[in-house]
C-alpha positions in Angstrom: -1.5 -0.3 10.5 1.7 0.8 11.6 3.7 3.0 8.6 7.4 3.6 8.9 9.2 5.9 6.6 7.8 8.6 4.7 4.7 7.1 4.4 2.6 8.4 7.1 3.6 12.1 5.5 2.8 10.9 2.1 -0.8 9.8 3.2 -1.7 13.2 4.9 -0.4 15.1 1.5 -3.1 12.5 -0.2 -6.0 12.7 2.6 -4.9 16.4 2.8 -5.1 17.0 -1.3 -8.6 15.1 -1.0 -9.6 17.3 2.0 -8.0 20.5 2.5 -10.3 20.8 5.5 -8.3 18.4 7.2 -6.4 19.8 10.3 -2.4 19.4 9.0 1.0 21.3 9.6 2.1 23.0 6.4 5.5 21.3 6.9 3.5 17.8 7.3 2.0 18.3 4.1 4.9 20.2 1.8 6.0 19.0 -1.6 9.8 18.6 -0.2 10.7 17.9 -4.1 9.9 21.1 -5.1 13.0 22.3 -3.0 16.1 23.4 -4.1 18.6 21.4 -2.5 20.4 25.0 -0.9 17.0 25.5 0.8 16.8 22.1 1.8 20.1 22.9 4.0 18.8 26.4 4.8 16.1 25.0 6.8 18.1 22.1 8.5 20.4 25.2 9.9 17.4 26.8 11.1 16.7 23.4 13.1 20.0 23.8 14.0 21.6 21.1 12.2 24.5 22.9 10.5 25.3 20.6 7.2 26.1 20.9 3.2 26.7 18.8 0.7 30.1 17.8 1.8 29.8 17.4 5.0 26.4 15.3 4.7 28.0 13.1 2.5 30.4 12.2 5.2 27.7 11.6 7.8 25.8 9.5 5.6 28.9 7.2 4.9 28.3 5.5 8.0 24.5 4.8 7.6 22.7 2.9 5.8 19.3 4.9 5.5 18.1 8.1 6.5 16.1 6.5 9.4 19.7 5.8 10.7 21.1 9.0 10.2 18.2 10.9 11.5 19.7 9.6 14.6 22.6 10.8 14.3 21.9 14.1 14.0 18.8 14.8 16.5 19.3 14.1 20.5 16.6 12.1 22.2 16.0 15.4 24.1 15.1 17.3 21.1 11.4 17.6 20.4 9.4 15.0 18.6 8.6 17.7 16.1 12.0 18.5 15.6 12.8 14.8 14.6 10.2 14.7 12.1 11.1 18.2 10.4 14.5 16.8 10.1 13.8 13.6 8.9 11.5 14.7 5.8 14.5 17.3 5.2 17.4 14.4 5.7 14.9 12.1 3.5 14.7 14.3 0.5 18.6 15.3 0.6 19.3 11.1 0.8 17.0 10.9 -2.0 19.2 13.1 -4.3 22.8 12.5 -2.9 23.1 9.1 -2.0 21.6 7.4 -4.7 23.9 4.4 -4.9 22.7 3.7 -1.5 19.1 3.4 -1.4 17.2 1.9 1.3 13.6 0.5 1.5 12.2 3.9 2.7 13.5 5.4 0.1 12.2 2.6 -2.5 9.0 3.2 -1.5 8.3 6.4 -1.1 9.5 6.3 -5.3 7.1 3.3 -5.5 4.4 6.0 -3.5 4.5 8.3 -6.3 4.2 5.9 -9.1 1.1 4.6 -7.9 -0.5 7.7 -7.0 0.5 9.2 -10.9 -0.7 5.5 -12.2 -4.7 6.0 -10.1 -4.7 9.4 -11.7 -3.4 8.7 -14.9 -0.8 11.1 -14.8 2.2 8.5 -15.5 4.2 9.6 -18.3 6.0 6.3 -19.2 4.5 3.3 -17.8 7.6 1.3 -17.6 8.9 3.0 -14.8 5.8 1.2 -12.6 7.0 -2.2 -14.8 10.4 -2.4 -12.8 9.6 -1.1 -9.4 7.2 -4.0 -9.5 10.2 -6.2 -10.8 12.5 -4.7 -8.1 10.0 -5.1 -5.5 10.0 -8.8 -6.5 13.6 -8.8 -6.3 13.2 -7.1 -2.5 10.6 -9.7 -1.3 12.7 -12.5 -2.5 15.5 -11.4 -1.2 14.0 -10.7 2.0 12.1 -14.1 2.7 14.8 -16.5 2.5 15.6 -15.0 5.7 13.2 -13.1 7.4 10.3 -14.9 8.0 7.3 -16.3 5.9 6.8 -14.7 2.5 3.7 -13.4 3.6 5.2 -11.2 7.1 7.8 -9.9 4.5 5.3 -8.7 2.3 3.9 -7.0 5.2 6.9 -5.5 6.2 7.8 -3.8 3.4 4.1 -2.5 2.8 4.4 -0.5 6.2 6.6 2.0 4.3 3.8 2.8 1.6 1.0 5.4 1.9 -0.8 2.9 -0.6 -2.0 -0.6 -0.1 0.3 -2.2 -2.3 -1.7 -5.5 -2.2 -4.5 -3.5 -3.7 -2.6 -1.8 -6.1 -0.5 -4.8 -7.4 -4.4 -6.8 -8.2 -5.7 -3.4 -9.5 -2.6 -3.4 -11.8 -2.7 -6.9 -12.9 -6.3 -6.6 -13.1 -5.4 -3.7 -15.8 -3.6 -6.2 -17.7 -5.6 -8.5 -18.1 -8.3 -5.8 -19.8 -6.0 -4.8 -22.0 -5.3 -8.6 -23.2 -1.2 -9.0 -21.7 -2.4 -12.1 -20.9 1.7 -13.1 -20.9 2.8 -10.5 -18.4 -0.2 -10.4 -15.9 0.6 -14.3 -15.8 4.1 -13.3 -14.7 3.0 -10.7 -12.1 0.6 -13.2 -10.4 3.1 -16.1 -10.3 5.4 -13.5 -9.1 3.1 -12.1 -6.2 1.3 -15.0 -5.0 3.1 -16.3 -2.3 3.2 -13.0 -0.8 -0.2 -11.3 -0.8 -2.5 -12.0 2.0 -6.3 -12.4 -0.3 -5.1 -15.0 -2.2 -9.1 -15.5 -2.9 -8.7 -12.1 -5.2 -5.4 -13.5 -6.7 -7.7 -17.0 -7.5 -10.0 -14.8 -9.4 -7.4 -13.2 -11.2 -6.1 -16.2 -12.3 -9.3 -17.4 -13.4 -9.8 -14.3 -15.5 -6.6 -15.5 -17.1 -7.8 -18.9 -18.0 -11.2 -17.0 -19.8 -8.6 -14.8 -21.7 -6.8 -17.8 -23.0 -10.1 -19.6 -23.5 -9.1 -22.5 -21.7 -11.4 -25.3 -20.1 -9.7 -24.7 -16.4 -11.4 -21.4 -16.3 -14.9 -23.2 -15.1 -13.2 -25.6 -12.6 -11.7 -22.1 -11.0 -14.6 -20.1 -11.0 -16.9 -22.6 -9.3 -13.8 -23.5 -6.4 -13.6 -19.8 -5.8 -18.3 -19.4 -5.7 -17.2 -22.7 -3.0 -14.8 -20.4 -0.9 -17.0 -17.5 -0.8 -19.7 -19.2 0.6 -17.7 -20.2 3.7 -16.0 -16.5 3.7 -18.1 -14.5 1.7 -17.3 -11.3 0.4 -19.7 -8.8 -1.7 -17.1 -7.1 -3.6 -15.4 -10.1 -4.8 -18.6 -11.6 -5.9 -19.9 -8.2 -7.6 -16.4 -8.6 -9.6 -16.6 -11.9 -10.3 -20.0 -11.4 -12.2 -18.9 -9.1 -13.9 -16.0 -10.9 -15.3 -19.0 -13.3 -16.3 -20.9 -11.6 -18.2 -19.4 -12.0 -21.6 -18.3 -15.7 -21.1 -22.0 -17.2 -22.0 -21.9 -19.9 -19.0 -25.2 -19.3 -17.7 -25.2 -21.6 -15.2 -22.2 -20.1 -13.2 -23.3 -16.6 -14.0 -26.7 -17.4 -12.1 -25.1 -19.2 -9.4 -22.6 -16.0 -8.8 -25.6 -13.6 -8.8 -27.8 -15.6 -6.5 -25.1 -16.2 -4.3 -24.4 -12.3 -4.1 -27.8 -11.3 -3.4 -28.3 -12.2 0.9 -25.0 -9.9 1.1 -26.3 -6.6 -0.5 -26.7 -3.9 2.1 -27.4 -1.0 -0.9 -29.7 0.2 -3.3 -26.3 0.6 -5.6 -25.2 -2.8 -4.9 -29.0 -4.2 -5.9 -29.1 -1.7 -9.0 -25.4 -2.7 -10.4 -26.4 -6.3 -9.9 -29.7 -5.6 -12.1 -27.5 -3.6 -14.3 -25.1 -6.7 -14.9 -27.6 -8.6 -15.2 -29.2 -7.0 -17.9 -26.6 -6.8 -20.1 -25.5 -10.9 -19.5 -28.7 -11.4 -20.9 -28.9 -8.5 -24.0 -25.4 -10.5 -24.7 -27.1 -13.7 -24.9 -30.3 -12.5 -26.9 -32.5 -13.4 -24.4 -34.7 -10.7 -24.5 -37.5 -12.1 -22.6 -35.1 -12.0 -19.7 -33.6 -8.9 -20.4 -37.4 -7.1 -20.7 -38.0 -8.3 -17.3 -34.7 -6.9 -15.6 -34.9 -3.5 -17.4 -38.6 -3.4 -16.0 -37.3 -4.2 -12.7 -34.8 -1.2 -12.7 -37.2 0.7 -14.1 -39.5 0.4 -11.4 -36.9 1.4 -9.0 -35.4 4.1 -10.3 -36.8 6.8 -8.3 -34.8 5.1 -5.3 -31.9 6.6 -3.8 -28.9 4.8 -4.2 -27.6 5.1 -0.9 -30.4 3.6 0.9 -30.3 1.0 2.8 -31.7 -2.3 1.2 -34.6 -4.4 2.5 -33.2 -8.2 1.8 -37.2 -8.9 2.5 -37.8 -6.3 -0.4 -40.3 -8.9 -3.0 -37.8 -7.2 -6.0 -35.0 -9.6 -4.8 -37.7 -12.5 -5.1 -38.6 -11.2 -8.2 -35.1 -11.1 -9.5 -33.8 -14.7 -7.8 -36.8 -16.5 -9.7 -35.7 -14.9 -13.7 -32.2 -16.7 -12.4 -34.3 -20.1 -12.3 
């Protein structure tokens, strides 16, 4: 996919923090926060871009973004290095002395960084990720009343994050939900729907939603969504969706979402965490006949590696259909 921005330097720093093999330019990879703002205008001279703060502030009166004043100040002429040095040096300086007038780069690069403290559990006050999802919301609405379908807006805007913010926004709600804010993960999905691409993941969240307020609607989503994936099926959807079932008690729609994950496992994980599920559904329900057989199954596996590649003719996933009977 096509990233505009910052983000494309924001997912080397991540890919690059992850693997420091991986062939980078220190510049391409540099905490530019960490920067004073004196040596920020150091290094622009040294690209020979003579500004400070004064005389940046009057250049960036008559743009909008630092995308537009990036062009301002480089010549097509000058090296396609050169534009990107500048930019990530124009970027951070717009970041700190224009902040009445920030643009969608800008938003998202801030909206970057939450997400990547929120995966790593480094986010101090979790607020902060509360109302950039509220001004994204505001940005997306704004934006598809005249820019297309809500959907190619969404899209849009996402090219300027390192993340997948469709991911992140489920994995969020998802969070939500787990930690029983029923109320507010309702408002995130109504909020988001329209927009998102999977709406098949959203379904399921919203299902999950129904269980957590224990009402009768819960079933009737559950089995549309085991009807969608058998046209368009899709492992780690069903995987999560038995999950979700195993402390509900409706065995007949946890059976029906295990056997219909089964011809899609490729793993020795996948088969194992299915067996795994499994096993507790039924410790849950007392059945311990059924549980007895599933531990005996995994037992009789366990000197497999995980990361094999799984035989669907393999007489374990006969085995294991048959206790679903």
């Amino acid at each position: 996919m096509e990233l505009k921005g910052r983000a494309l330097y924001n997912l080397l720093q991540i890919s690059w923090q992850e693997n420091r093999a991986l062939q980078v330019k220190p510049w391409q990879v540099e905490d530019w926060r960490k920067l004073t703002t004196k040596e920020l205008f150091h290094r622009l001279r040294a690209l020979e871009i003579d500004l400070d703060e004064e005389r940046f502030g009057v250049f960036s009166e008559d743009s909008n973004s630092p995308e537009e004043l990036l062009e301002c100040l480089c010549l097509e002429e000058d090296s396609e290095e050169k534009h990107e040095r500048v930019y990530l040096l124009i970027f951070e300086l717009w970041r700190r002395l224009c902040r009445d007038k920030q643009s969608l780069s800008i938003f998202c690069d801030e909206l970057d960084q939450l997400i990547e403290f929120y995966d790593r559990d480094a986010l101090g006050d979790e607020e902060v990720v509360q109302k950039a999802l509220s001004n994204l919301e505001d940005i997306l609405d704004d934006n598809s009343d005249v820019e297309g379908s809500p959907q190619e807006v969404f899209a849009e805007i996402a090219k300027y994050c390192a993340h997948d913010l469709e991911t992140f926004i489920y994995d969020y709600i998802s969070d939500k939900l787990k930690e029983d804010t029923a109320t507010y993960a309702s408002e995130l999905i109504d909020a988001f729907y329209q927009y998102v691409s999977n709406k098949t993941y959203f379904d399921f969240l919203r299902a999950r939603l129904f269980v957590s307020s224990d009402t009768p609607e819960a079933d009737i989503l559950y089995q549309r969504l085991l009807s969608q994936l058998e046209e368009e099926p899709d492992l780690e959807l069903l995987l999560q969706i038995v999950e979700s079932l195993i402390h509900r008690g409706d065995i007949t729609l946890f059976r029906a979402a295990v056997k219909q994950s089964l011809p899609h496992l490729s793993t020795e994980q996948e088969f194992q965490d299915l067996l795994e599920m499994a096993a507790e559904y039924y410790r849950c329900l007392d059945r311990e006949h059924e549980e007895k057989a599933v531990l005996t199954l995994m037992q009789k596996r366990s000197h497999l590696s995980l990361q094999q590649k799984l035989d669907l003719a393999d007489n374990a996933l006969t085995h294991f259909s048959k206790l679903l009977i």
